[in-house]
Structures are given as C-alpha cells and as structure tokens.
HTML snippet that shows the backbone in 3Dmol.js (N, CA, C, O; Angstrom):
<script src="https://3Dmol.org/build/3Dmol-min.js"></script>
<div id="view" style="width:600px;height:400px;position:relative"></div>
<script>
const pdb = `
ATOM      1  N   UNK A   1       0.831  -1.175   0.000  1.00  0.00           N
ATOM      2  CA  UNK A   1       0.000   0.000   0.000  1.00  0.00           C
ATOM      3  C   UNK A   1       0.872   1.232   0.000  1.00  0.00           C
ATOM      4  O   UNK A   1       1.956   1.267   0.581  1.00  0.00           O
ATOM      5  N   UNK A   2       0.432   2.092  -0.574  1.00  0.00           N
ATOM      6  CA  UNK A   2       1.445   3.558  -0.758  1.00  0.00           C
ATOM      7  C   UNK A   2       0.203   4.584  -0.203  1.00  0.00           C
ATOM      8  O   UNK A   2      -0.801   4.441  -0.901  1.00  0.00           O
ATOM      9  N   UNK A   3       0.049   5.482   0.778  1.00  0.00           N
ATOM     10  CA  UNK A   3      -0.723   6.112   1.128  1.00  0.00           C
ATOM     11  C   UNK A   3       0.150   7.013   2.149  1.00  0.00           C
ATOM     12  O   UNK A   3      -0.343   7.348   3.226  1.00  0.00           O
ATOM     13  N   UNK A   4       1.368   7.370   1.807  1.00  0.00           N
ATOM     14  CA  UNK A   4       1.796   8.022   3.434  1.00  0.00           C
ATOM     15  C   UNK A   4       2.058   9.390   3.115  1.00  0.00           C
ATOM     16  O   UNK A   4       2.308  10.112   4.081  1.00  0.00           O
ATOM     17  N   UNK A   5       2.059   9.916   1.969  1.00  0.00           N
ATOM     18  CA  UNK A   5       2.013  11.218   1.578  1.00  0.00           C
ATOM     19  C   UNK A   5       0.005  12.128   2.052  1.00  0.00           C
ATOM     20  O   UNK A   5      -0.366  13.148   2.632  1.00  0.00           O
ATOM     21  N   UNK A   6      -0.562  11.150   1.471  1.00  0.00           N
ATOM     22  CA  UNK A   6      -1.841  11.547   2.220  1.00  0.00           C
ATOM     23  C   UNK A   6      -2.047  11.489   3.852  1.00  0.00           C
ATOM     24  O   UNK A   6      -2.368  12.486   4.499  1.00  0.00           O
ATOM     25  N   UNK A   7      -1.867  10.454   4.314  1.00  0.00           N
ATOM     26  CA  UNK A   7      -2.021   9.947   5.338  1.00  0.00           C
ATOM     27  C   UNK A   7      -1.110  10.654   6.422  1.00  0.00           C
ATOM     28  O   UNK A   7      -1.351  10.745   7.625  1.00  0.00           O
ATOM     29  N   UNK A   8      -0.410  10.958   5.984  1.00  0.00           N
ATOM     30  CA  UNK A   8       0.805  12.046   7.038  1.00  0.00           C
ATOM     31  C   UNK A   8       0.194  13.210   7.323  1.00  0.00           C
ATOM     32  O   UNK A   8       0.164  13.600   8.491  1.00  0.00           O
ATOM     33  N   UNK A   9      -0.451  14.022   6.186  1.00  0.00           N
ATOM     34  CA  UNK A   9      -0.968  15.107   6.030  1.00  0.00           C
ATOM     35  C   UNK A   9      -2.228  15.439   7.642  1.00  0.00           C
ATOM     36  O   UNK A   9      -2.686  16.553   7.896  1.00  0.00           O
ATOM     37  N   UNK A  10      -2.514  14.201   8.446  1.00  0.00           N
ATOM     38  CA  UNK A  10      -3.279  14.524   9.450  1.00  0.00           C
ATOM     39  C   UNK A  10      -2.219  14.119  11.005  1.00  0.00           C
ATOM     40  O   UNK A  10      -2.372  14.262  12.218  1.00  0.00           O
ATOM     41  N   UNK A  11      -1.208  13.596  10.156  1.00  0.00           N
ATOM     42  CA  UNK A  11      -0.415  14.055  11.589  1.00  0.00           C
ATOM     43  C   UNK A  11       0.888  15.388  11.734  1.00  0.00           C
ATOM     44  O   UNK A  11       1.802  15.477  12.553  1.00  0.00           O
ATOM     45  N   UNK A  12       0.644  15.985  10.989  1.00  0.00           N
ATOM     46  CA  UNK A  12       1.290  17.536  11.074  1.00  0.00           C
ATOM     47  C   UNK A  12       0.497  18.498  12.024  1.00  0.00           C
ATOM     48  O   UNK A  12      -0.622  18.947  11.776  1.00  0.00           O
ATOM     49  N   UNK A  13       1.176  18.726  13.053  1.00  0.00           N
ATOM     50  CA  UNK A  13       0.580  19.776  14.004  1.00  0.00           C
ATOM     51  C   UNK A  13       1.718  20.544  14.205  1.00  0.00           C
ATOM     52  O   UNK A  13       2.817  20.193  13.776  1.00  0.00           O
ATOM     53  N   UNK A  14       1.460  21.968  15.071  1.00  0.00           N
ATOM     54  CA  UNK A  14       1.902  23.099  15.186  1.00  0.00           C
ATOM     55  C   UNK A  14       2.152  23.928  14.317  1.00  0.00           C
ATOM     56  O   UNK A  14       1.373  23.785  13.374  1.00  0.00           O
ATOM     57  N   UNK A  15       3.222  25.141  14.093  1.00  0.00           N
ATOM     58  CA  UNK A  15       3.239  25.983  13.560  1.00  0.00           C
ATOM     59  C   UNK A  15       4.115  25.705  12.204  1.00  0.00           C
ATOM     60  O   UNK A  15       5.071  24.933  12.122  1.00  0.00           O
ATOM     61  N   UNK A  16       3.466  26.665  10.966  1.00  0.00           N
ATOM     62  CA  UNK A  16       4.278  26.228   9.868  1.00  0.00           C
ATOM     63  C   UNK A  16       3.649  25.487   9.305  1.00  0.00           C
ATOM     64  O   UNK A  16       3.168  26.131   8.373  1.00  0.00           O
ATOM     65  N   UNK A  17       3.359  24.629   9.259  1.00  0.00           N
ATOM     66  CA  UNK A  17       2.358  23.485   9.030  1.00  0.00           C
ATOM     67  C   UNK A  17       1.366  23.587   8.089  1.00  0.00           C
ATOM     68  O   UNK A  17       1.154  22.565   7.437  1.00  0.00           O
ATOM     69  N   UNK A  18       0.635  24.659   7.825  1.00  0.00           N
ATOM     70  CA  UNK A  18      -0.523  24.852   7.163  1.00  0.00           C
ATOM     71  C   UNK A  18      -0.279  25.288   5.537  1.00  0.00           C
ATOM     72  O   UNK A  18      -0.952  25.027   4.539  1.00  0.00           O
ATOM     73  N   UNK A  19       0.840  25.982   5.686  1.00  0.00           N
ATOM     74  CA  UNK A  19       1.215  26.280   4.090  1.00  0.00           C
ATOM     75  C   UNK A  19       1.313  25.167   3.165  1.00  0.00           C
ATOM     76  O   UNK A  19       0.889  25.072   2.014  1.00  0.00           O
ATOM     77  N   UNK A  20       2.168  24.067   4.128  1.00  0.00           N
ATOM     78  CA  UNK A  20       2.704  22.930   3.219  1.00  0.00           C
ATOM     79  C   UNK A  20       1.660  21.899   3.068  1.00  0.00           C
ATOM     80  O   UNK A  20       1.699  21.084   2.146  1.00  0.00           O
ATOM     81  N   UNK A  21       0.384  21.929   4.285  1.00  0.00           N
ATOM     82  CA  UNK A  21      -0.466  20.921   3.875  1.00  0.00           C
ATOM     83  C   UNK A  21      -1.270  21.716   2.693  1.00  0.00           C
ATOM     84  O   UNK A  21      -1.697  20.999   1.788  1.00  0.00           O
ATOM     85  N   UNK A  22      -1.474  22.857   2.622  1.00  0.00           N
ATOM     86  CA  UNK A  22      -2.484  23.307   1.887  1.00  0.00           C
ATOM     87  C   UNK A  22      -1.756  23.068   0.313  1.00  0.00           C
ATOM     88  O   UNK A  22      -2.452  22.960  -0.696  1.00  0.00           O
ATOM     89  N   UNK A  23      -0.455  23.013   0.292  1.00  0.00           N
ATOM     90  CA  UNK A  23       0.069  22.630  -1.050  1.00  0.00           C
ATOM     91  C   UNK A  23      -0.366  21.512  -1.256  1.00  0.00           C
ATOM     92  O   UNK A  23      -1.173  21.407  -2.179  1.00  0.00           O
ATOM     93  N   UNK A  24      -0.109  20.670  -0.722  1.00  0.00           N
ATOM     94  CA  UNK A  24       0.208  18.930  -0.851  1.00  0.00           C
ATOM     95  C   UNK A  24      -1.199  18.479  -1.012  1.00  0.00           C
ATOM     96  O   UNK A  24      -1.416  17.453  -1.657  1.00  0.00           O
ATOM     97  N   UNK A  25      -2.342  19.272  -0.390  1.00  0.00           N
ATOM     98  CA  UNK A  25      -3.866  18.766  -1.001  1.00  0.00           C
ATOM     99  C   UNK A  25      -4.165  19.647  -1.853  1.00  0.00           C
ATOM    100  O   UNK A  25      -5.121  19.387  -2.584  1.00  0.00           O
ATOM    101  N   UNK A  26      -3.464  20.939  -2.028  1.00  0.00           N
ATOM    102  CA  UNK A  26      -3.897  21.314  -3.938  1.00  0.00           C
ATOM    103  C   UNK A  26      -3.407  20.112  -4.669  1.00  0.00           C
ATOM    104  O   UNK A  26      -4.242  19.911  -5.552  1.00  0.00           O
ATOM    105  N   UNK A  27      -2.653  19.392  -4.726  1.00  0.00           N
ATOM    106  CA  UNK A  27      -2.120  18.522  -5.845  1.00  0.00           C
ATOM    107  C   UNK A  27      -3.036  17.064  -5.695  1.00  0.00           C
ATOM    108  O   UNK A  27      -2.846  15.973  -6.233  1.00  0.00           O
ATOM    109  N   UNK A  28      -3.892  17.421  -4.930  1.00  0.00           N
ATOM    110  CA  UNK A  28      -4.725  15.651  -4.215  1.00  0.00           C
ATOM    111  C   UNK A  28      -6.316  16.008  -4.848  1.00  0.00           C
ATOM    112  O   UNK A  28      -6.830  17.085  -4.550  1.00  0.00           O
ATOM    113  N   UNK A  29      -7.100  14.949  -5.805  1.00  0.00           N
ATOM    114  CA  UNK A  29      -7.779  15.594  -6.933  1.00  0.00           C
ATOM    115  C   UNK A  29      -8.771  15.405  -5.686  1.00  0.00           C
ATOM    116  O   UNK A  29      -9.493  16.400  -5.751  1.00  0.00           O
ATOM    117  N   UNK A  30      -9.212  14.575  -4.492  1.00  0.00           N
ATOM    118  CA  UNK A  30     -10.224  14.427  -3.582  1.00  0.00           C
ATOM    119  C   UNK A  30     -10.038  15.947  -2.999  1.00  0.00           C
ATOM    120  O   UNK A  30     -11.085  16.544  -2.749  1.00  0.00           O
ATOM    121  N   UNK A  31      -9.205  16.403  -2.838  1.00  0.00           N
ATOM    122  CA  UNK A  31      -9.042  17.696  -2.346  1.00  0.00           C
ATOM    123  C   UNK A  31      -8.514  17.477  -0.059  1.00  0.00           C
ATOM    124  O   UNK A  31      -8.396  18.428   0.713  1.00  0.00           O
ATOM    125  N   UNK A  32      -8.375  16.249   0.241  1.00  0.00           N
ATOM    126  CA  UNK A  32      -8.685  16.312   1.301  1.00  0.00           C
ATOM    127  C   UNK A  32      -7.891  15.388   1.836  1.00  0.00           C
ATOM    128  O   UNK A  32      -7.575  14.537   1.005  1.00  0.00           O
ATOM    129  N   UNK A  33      -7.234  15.142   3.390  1.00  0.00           N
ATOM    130  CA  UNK A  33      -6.438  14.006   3.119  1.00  0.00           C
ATOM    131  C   UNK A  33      -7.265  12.645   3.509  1.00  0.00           C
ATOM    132  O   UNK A  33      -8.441  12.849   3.813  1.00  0.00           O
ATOM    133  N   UNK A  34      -6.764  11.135   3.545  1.00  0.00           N
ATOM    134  CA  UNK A  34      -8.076   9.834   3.698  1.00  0.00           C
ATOM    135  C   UNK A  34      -8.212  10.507   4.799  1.00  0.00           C
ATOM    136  O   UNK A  34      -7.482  11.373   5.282  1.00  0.00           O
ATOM    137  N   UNK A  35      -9.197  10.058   5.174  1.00  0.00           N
ATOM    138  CA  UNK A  35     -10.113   9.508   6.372  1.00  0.00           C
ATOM    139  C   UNK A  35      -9.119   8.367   7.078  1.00  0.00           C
ATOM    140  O   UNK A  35      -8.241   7.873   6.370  1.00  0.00           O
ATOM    141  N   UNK A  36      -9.207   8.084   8.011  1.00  0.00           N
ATOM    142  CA  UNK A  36      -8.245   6.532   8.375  1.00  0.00           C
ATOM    143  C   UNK A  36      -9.171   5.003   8.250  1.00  0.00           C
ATOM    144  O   UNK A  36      -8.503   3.969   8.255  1.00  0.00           O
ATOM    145  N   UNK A  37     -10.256   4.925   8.170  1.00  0.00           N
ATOM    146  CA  UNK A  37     -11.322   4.442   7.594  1.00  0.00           C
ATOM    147  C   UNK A  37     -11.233   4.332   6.135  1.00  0.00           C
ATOM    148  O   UNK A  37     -12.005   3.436   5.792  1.00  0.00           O
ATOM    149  N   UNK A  38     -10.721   4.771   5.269  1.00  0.00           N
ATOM    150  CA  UNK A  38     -10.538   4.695   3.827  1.00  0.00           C
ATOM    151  C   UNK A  38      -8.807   4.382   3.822  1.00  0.00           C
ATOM    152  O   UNK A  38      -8.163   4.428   2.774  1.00  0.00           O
ATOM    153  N   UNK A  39      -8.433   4.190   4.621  1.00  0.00           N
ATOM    154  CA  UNK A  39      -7.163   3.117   4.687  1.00  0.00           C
ATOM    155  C   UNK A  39      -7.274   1.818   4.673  1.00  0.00           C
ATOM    156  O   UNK A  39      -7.032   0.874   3.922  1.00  0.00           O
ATOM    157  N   UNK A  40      -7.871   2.106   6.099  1.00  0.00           N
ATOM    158  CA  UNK A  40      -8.309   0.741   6.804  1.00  0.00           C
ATOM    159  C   UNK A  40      -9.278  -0.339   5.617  1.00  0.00           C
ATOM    160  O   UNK A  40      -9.296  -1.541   5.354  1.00  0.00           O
ATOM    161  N   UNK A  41      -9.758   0.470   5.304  1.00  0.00           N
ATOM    162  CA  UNK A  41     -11.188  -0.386   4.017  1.00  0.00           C
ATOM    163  C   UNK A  41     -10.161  -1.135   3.008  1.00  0.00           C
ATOM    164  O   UNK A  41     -10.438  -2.315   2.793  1.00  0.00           O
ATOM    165  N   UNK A  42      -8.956  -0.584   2.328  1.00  0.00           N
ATOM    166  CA  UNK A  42      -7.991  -1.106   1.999  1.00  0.00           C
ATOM    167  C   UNK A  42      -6.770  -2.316   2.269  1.00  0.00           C
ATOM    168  O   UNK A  42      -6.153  -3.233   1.728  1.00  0.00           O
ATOM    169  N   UNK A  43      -6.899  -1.739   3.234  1.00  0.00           N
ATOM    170  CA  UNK A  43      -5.661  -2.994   3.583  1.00  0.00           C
ATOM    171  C   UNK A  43      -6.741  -4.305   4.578  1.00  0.00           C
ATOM    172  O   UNK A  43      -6.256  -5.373   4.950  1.00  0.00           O
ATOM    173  N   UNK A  44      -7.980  -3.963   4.807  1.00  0.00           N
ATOM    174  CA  UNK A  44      -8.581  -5.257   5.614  1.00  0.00           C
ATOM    175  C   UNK A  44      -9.076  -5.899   3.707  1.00  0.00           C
ATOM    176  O   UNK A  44      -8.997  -7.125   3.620  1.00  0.00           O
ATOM    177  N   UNK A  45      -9.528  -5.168   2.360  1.00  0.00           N
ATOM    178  CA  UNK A  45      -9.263  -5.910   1.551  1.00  0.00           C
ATOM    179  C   UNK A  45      -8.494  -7.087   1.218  1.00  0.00           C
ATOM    180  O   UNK A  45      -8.771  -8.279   1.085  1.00  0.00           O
ATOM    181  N   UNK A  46      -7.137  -6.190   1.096  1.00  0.00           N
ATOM    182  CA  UNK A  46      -5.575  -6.978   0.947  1.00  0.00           C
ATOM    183  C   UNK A  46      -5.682  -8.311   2.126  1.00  0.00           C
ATOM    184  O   UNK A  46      -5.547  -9.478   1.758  1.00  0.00           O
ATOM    185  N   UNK A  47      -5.843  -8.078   3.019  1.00  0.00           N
ATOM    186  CA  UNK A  47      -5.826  -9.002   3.983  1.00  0.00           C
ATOM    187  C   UNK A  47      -7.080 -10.300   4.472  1.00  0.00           C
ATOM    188  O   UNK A  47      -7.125 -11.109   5.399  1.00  0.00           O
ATOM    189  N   UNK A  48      -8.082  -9.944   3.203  1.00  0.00           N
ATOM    190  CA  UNK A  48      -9.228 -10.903   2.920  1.00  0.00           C
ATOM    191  C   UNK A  48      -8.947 -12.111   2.244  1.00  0.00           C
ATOM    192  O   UNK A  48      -7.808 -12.355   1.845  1.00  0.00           O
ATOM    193  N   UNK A  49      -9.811 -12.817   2.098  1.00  0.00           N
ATOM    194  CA  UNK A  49      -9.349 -14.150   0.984  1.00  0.00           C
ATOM    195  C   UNK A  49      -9.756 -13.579  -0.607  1.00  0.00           C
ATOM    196  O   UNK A  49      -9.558 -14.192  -1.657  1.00  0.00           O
ATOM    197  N   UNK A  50     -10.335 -12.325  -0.461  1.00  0.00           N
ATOM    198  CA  UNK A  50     -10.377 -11.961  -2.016  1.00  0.00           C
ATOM    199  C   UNK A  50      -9.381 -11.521  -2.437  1.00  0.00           C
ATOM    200  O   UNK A  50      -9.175 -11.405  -3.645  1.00  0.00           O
ATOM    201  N   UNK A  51      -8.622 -11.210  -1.604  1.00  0.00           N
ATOM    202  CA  UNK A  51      -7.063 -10.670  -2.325  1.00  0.00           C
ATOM    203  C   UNK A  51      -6.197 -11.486  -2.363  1.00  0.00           C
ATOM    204  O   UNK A  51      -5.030 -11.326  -2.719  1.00  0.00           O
ATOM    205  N   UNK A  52      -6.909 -12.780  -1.858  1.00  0.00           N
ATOM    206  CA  UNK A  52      -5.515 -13.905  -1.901  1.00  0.00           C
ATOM    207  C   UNK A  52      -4.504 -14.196  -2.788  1.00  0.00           C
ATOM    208  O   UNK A  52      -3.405 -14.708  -2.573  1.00  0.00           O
ATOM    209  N   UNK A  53      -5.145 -13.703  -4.093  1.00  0.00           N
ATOM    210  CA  UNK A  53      -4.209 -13.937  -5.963  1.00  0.00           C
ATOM    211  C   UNK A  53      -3.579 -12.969  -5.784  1.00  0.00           C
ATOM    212  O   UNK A  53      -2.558 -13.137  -6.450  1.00  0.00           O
ATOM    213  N   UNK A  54      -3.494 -11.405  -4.971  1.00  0.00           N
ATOM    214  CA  UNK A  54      -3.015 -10.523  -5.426  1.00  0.00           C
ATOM    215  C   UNK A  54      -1.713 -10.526  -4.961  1.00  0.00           C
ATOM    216  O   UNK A  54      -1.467 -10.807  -3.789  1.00  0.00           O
ATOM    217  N   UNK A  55      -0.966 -10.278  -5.658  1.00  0.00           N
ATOM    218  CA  UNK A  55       0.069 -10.261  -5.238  1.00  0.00           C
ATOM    219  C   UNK A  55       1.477  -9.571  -5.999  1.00  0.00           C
ATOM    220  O   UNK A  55       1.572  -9.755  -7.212  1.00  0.00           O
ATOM    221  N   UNK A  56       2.634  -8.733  -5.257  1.00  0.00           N
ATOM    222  CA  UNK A  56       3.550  -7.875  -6.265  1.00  0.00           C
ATOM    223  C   UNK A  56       2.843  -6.566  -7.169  1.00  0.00           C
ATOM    224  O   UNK A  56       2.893  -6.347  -8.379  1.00  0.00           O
ATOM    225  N   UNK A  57       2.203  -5.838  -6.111  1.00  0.00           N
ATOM    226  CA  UNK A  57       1.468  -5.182  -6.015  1.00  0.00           C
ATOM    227  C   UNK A  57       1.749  -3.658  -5.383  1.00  0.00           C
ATOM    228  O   UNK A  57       2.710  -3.738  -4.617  1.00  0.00           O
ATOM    229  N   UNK A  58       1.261  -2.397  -5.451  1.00  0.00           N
ATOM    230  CA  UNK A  58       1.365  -1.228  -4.390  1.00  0.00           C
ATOM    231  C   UNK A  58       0.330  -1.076  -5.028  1.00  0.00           C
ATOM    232  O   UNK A  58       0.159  -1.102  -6.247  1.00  0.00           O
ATOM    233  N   UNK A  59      -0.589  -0.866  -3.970  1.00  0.00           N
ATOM    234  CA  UNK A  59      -2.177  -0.252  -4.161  1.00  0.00           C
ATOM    235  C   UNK A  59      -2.158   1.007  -3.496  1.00  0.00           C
ATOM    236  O   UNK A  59      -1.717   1.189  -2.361  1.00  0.00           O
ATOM    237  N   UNK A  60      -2.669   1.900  -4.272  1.00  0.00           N
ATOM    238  CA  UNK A  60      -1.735   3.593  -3.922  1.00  0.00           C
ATOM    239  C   UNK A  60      -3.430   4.089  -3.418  1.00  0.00           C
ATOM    240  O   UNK A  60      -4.506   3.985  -4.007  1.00  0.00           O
ATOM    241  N   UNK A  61      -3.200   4.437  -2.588  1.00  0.00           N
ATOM    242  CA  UNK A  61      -4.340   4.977  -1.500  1.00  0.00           C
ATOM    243  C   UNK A  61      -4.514   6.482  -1.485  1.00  0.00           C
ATOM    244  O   UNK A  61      -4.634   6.997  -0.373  1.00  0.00           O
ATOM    245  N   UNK A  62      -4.537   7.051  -2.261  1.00  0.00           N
ATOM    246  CA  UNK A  62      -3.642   8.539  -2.217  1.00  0.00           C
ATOM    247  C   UNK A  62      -5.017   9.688  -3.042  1.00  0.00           C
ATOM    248  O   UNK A  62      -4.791  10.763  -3.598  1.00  0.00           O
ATOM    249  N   UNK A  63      -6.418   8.998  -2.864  1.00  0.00           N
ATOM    250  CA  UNK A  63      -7.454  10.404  -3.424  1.00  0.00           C
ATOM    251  C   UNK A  63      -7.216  10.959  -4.833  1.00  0.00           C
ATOM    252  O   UNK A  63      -7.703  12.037  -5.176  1.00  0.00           O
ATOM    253  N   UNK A  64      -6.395  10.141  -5.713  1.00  0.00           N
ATOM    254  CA  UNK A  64      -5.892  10.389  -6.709  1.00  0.00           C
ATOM    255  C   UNK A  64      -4.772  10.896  -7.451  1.00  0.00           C
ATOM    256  O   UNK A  64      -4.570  11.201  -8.627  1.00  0.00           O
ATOM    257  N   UNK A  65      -3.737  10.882  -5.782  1.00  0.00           N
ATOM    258  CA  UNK A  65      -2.613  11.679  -5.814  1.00  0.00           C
ATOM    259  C   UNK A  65      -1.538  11.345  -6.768  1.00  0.00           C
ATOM    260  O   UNK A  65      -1.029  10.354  -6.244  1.00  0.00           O
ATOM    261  N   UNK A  66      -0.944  11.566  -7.771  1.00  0.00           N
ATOM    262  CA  UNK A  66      -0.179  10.787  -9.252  1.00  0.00           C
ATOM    263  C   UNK A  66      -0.714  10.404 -10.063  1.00  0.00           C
ATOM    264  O   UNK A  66      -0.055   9.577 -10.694  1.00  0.00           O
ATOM    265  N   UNK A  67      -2.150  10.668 -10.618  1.00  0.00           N
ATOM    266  CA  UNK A  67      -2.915  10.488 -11.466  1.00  0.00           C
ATOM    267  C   UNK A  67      -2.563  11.022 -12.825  1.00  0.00           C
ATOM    268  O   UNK A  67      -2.828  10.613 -13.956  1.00  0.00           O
ATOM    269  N   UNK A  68      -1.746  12.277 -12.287  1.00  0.00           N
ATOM    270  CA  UNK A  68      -0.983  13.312 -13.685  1.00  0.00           C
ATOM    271  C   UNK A  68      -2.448  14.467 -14.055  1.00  0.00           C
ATOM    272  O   UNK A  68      -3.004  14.732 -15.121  1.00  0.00           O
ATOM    273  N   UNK A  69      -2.702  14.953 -12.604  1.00  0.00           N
ATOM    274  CA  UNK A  69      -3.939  15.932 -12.636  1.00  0.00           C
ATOM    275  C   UNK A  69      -3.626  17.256 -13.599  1.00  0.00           C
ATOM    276  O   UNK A  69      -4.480  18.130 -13.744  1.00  0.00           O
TER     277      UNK A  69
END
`;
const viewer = $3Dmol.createViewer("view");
viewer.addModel(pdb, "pdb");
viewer.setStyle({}, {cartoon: {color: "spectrum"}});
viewer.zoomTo();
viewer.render();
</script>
C-alpha cells in the first residue's frame, strides 16, 4: 500500500504546518487528506481471501494523488 504522503498530512501539528499541507492537497484531486477508515477499508481488503491472488502489487491509497492531474 502507498498512502503516506496523504495519510501524514493529518499528523502535522503546530506551527508552519498549514502552508505545506495546503500545497500537498492542492495537488490531491479528492481535495482532502483519507479519512483513516478509507485506509483501513484497503488494507482489511488486501488481507481478505479476495485478495488472496493478489500479489507484487502497491495499491496507492492517495485520493488520486499521481494520477498526472
């Protein structure tokens, strides 16, 4: 799973902080960073028997982030 560019974006606190998130979700086409619930929905996938074939894989979790917006 590749999601830590989004997913970071809600553990940045204090000062300074706000310029660089507000960049990093202009470039995110959801506009917003996941939810941790829209992680989680992901990797309990991966970790089902429906994903059992999958495999050699990065399932990019990212609101559309590298899409080439």
């Amino acid at each position: 799973m590749s999601s830590s560019r989004v997913t970071n974006l809600s553990l940045h606190t204090g000062r300074g902080t706000r310029p660089r998130r507000d960049r990093i979700l202009g470039q995110v086409p959801q506009g917003r960073p996941a939810r941790p619930e829209e992680v989680a929905g992901s990797v309990c996938f991966l970790a089902s028997l429906g994903a059992s074939y999958v495999a050699g894989v990065v399932v990019p979790v990212g609101g559309g982030l590298g899409m080439g917006r």
